[in-house]
Jmol script that loads the backbone (N, CA, C; Angstrom):
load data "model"
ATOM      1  N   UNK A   1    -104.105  11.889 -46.818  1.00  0.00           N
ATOM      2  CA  UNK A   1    -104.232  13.328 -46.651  1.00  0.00           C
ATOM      3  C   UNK A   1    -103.023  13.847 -45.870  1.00  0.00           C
ATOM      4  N   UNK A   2    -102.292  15.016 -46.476  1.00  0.00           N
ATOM      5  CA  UNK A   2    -101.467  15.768 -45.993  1.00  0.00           C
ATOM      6  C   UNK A   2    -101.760  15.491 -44.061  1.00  0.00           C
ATOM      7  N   UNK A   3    -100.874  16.346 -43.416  1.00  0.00           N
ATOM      8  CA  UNK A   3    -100.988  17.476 -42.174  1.00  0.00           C
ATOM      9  C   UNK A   3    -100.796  18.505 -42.538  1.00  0.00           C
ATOM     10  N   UNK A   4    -101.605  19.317 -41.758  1.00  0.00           N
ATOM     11  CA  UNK A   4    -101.696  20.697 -41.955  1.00  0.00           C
ATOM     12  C   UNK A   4    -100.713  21.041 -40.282  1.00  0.00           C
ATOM     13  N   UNK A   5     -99.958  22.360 -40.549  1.00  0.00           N
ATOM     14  CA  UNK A   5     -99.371  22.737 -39.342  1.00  0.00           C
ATOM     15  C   UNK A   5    -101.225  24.199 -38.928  1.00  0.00           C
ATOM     16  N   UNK A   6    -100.355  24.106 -37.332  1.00  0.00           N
ATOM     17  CA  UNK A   6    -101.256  25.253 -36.949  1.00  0.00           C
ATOM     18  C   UNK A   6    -100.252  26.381 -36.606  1.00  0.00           C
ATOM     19  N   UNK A   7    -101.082  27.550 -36.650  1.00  0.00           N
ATOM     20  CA  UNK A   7    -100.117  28.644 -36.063  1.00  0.00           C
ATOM     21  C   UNK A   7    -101.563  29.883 -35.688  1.00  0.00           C
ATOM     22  N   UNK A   8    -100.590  30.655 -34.514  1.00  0.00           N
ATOM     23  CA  UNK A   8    -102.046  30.967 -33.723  1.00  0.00           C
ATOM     24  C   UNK A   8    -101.393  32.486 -33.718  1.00  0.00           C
ATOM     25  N   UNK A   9    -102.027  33.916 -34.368  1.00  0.00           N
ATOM     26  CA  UNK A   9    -100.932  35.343 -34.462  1.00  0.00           C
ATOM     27  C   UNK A   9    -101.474  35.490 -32.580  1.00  0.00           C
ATOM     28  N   UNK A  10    -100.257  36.002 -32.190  1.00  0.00           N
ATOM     29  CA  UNK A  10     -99.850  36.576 -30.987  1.00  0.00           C
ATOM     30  C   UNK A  10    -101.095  36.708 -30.080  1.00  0.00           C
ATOM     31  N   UNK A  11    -101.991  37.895 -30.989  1.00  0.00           N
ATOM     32  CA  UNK A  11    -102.927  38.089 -30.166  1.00  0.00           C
ATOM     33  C   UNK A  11    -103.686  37.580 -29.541  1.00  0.00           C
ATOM     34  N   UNK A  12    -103.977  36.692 -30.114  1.00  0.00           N
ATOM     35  CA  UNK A  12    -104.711  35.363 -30.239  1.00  0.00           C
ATOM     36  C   UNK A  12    -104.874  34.944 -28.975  1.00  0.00           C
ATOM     37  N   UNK A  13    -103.549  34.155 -28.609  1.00  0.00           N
ATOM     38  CA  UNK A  13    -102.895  33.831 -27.421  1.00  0.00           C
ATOM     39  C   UNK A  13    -103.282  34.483 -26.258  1.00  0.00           C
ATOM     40  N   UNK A  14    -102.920  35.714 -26.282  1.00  0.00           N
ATOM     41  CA  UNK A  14    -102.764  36.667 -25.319  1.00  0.00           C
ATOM     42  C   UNK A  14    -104.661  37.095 -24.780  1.00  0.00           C
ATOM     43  N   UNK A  15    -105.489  36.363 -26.074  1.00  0.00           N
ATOM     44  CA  UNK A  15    -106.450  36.978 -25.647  1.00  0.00           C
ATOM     45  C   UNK A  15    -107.020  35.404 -24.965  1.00  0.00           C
ATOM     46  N   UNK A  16    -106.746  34.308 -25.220  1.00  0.00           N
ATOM     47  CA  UNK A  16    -107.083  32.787 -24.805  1.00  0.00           C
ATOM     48  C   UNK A  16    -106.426  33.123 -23.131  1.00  0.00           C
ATOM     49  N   UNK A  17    -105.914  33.659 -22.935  1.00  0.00           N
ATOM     50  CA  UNK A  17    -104.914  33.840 -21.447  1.00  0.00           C
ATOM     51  C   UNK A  17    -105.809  34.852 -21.033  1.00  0.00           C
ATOM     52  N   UNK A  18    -106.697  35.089 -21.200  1.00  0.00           N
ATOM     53  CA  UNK A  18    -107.897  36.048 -20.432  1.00  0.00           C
ATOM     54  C   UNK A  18    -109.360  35.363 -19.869  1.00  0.00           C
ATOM     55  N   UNK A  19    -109.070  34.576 -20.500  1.00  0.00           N
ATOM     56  CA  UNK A  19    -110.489  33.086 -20.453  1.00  0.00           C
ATOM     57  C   UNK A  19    -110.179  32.065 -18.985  1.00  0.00           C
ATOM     58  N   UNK A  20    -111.006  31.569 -19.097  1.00  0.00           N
ATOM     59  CA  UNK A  20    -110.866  30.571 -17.698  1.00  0.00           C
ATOM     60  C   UNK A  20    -110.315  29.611 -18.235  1.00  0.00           C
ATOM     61  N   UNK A  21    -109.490  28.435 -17.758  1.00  0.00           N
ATOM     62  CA  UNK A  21    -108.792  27.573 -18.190  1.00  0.00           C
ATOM     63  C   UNK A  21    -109.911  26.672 -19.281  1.00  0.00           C
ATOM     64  N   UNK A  22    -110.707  25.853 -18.536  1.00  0.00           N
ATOM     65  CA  UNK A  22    -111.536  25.265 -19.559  1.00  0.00           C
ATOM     66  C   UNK A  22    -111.994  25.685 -20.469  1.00  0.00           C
ATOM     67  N   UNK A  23    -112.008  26.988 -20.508  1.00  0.00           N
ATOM     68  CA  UNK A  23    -113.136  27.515 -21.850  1.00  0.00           C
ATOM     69  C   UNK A  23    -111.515  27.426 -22.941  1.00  0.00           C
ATOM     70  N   UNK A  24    -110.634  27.992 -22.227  1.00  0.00           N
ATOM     71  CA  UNK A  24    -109.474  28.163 -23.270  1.00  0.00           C
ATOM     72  C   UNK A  24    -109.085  27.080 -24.057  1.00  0.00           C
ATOM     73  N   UNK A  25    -109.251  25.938 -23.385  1.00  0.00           N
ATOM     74  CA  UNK A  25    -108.618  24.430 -23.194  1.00  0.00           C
ATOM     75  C   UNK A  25    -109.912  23.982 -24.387  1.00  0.00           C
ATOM     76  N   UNK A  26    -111.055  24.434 -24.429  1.00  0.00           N
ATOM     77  CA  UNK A  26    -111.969  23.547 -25.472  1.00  0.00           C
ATOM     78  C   UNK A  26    -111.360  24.819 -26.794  1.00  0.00           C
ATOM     79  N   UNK A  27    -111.301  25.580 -26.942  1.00  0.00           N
ATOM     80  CA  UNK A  27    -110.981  26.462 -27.785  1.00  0.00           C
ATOM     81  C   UNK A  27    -110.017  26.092 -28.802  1.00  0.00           C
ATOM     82  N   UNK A  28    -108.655  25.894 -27.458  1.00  0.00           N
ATOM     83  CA  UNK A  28    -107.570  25.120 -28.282  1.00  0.00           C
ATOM     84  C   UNK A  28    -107.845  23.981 -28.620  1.00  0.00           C
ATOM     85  N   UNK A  29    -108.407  23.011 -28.103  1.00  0.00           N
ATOM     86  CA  UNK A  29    -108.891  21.717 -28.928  1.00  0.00           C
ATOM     87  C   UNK A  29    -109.503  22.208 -29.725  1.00  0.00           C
ATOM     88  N   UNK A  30    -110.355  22.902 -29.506  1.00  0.00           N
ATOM     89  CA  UNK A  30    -111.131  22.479 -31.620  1.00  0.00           C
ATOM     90  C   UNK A  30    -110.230  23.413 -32.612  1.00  0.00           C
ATOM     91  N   UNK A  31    -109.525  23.867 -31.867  1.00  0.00           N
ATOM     92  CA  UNK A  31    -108.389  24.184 -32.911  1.00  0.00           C
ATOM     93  C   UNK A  31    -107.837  23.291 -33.794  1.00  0.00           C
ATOM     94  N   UNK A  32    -106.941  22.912 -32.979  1.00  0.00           N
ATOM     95  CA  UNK A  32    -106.510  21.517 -32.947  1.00  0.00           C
ATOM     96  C   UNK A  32    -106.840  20.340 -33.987  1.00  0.00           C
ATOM     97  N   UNK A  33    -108.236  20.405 -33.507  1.00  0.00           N
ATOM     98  CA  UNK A  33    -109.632  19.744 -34.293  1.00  0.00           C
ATOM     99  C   UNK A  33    -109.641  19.913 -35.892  1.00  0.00           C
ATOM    100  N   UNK A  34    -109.613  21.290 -35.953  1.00  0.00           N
ATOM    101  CA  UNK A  34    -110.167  21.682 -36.858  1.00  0.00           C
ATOM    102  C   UNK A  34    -109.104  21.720 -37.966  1.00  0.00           C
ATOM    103  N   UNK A  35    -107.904  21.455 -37.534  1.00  0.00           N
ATOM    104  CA  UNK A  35    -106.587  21.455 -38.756  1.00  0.00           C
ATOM    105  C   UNK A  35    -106.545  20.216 -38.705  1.00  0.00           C
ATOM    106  N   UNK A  36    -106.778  18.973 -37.834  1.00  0.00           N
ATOM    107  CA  UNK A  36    -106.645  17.633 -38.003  1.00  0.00           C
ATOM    108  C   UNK A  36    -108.132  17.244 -39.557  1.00  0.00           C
ATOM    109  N   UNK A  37    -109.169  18.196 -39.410  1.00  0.00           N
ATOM    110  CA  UNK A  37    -109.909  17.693 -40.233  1.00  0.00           C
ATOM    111  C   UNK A  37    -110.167  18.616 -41.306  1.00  0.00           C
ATOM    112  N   UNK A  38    -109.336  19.326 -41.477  1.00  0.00           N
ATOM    113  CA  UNK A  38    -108.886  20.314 -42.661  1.00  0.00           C
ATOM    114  C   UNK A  38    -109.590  20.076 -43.892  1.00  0.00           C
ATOM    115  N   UNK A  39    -109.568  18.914 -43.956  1.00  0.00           N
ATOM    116  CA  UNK A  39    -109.919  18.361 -45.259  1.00  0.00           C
ATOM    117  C   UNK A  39    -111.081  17.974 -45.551  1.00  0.00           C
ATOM    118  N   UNK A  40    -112.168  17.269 -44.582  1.00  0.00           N
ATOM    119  CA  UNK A  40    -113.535  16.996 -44.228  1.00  0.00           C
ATOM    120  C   UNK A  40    -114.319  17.903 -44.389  1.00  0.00           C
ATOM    121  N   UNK A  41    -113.678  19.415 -43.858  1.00  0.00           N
ATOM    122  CA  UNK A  41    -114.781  20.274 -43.462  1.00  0.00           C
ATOM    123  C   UNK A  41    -115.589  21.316 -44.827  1.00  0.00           C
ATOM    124  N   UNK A  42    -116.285  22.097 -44.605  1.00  0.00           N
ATOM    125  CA  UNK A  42    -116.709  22.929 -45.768  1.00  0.00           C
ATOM    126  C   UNK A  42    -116.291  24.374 -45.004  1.00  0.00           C
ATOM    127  N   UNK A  43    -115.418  24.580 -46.035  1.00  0.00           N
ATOM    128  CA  UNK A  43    -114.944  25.930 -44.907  1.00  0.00           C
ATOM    129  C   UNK A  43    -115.697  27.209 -45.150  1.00  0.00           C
ATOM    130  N   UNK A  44    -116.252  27.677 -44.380  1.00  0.00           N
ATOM    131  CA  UNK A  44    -117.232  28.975 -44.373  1.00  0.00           C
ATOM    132  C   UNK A  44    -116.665  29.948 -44.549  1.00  0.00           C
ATOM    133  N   UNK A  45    -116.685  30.800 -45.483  1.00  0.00           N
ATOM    134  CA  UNK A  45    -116.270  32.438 -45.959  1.00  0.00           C
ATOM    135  C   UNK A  45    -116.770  33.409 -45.034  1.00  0.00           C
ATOM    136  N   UNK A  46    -116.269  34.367 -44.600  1.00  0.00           N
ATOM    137  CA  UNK A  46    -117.094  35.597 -43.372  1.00  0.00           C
ATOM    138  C   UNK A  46    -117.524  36.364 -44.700  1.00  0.00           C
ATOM    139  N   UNK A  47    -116.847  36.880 -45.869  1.00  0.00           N
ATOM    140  CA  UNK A  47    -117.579  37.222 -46.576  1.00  0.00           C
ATOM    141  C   UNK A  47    -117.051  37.836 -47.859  1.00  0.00           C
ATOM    142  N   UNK A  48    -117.159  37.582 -49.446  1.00  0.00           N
ATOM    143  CA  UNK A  48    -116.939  38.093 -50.263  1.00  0.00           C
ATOM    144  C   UNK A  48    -115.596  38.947 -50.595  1.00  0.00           C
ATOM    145  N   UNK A  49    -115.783  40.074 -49.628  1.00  0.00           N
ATOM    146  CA  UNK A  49    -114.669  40.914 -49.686  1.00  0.00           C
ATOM    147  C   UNK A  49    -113.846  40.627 -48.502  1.00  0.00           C
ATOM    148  N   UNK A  50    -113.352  39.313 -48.016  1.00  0.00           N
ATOM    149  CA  UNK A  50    -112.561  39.047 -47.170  1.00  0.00           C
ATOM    150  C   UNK A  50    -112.256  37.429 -47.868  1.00  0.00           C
ATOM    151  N   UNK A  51    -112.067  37.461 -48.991  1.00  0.00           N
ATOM    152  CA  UNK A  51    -111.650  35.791 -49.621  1.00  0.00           C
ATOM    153  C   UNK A  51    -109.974  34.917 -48.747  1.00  0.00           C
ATOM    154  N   UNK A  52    -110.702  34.036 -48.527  1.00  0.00           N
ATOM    155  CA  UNK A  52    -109.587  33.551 -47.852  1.00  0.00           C
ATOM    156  C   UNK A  52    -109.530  32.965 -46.453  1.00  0.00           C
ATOM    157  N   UNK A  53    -110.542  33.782 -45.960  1.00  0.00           N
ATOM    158  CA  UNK A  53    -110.533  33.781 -44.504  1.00  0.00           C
ATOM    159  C   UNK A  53    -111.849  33.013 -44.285  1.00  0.00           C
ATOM    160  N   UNK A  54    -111.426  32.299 -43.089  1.00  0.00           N
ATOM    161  CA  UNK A  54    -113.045  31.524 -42.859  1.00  0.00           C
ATOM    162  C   UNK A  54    -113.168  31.637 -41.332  1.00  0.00           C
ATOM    163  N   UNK A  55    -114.634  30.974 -41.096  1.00  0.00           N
ATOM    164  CA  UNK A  55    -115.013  31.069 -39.328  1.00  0.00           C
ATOM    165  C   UNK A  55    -115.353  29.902 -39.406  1.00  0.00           C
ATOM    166  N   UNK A  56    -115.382  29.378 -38.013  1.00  0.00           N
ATOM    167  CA  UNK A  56    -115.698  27.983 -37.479  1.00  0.00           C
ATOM    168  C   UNK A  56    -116.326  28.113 -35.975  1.00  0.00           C
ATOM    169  N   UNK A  57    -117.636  27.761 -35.936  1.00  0.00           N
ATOM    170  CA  UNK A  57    -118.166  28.205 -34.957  1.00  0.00           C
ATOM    171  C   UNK A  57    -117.822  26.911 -33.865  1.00  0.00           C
ATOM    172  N   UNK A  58    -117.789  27.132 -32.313  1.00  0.00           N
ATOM    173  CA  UNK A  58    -117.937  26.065 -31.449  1.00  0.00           C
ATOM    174  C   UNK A  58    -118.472  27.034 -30.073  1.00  0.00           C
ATOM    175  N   UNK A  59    -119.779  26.321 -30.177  1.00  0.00           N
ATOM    176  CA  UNK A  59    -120.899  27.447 -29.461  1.00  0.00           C
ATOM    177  C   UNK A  59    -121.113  28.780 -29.669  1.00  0.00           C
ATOM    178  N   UNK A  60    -120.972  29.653 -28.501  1.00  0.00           N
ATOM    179  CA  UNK A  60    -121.271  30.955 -28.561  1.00  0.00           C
ATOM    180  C   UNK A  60    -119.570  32.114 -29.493  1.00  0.00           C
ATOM    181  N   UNK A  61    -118.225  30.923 -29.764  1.00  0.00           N
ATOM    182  CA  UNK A  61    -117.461  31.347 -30.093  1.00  0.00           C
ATOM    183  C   UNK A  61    -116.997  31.228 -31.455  1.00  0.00           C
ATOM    184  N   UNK A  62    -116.393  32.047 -32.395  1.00  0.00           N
ATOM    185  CA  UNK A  62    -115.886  31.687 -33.370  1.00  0.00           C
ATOM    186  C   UNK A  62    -114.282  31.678 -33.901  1.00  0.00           C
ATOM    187  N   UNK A  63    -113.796  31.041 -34.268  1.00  0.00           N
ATOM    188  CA  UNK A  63    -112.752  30.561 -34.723  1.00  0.00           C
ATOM    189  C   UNK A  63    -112.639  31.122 -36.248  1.00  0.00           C
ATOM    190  N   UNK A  64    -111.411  32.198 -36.449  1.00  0.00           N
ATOM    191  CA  UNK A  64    -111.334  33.112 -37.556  1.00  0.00           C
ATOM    192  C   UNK A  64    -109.729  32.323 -37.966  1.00  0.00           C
ATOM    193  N   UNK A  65    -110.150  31.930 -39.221  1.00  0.00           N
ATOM    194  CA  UNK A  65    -108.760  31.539 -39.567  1.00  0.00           C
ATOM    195  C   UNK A  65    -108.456  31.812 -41.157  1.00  0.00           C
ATOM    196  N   UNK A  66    -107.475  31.330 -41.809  1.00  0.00           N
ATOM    197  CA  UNK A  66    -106.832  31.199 -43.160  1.00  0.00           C
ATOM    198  C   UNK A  66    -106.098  29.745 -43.772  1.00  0.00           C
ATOM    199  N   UNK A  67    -106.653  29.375 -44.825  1.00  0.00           N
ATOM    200  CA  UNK A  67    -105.979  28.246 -44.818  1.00  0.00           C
ATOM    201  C   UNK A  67    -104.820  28.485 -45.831  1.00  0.00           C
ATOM    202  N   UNK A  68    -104.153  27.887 -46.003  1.00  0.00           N
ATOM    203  CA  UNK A  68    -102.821  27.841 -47.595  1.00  0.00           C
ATOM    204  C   UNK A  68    -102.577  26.067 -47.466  1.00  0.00           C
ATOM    205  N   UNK A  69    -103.616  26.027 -48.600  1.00  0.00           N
ATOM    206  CA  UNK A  69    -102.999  24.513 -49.102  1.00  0.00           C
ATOM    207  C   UNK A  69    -102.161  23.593 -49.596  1.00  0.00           C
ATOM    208  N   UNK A  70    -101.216  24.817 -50.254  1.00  0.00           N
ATOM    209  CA  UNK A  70    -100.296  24.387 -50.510  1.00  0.00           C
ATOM    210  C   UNK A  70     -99.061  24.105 -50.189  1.00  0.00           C
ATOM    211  N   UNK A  71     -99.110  25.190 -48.548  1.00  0.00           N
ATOM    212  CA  UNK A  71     -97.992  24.812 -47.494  1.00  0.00           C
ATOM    213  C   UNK A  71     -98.392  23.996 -46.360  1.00  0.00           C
ATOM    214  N   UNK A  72     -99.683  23.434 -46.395  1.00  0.00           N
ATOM    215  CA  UNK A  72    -100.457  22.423 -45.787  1.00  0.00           C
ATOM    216  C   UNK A  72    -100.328  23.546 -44.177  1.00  0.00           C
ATOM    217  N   UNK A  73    -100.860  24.812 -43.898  1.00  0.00           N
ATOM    218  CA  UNK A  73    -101.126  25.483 -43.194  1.00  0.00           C
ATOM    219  C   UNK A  73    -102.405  26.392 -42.568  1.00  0.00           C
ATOM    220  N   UNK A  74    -102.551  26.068 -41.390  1.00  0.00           N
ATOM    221  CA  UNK A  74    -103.934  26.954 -41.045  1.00  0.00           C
ATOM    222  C   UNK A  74    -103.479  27.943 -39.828  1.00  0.00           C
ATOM    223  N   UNK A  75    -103.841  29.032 -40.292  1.00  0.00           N
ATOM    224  CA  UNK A  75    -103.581  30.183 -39.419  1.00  0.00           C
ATOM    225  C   UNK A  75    -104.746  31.214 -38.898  1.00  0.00           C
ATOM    226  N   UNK A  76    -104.581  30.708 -36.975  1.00  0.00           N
ATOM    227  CA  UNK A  76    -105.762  31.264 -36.694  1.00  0.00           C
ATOM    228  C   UNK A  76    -105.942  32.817 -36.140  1.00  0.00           C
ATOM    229  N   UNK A  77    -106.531  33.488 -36.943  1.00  0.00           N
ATOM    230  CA  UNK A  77    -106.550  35.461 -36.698  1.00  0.00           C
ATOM    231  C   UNK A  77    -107.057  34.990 -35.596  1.00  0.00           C
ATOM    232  N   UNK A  78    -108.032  34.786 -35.159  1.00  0.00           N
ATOM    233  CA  UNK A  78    -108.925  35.213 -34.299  1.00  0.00           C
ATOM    234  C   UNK A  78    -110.110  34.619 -33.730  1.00  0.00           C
ATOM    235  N   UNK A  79    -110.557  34.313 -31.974  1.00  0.00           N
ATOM    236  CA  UNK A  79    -111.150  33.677 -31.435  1.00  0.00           C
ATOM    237  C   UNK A  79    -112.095  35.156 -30.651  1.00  0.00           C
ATOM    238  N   UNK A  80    -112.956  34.644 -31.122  1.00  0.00           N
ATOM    239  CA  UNK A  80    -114.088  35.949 -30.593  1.00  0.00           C
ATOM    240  C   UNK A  80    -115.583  35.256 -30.368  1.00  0.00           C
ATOM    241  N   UNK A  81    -116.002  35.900 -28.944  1.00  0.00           N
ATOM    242  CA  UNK A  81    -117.397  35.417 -28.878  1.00  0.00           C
ATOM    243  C   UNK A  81    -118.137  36.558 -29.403  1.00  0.00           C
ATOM    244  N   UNK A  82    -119.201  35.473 -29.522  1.00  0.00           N
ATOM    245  CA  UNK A  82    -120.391  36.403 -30.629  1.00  0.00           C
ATOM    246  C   UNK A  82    -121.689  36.863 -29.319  1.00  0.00           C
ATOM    247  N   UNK A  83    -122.105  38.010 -29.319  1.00  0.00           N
ATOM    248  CA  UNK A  83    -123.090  38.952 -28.630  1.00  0.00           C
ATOM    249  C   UNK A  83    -124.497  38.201 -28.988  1.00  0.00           C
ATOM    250  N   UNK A  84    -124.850  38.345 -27.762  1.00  0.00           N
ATOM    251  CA  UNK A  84    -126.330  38.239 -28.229  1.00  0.00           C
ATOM    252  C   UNK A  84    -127.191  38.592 -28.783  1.00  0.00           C
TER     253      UNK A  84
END
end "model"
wireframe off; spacefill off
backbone 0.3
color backbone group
């Protein structure tokens, strides 16, 4: 199996730098995680009229990304916790 590269848009970042170190630090690991097993996983659609894009939950947070398989790339929009 390929590697997949990661790439994280700006905001992203800027919003992981608002978090407490550990919470940020498991975040970026299952990042991490989650392009190392690119290939294992069943990637979840948010929905119909957003093809392309998937979520990956790790606890109360989700992990919004895009894959392109053919440049062996995952690109993550967006890390957002979900409300009760």
């Amino acid at each position: 199996m390929a590697w997949y590269r990661l790439a994280f848009r700006p905001a992203v970042l800027q919003d992981l730098g608002t978090l407490d170190t550990a919470m940020a630090q498991r975040l970026l690991d299952k990042a991490k995680w989650l392009t190392s097993n690119v290939g294992n996983l069943r990637h979840e659609a948010i929905d119909d009229a957003l093809p392309g894009l998937f979520k990956y939950a790790v606890g109360e947070w989700r992990i919004y990304y895009s894959l392109d398989a053919a440049e062996h790339f995952v690109d993550i929009h967006g890390i957002v916790r979900q409300g009760p």
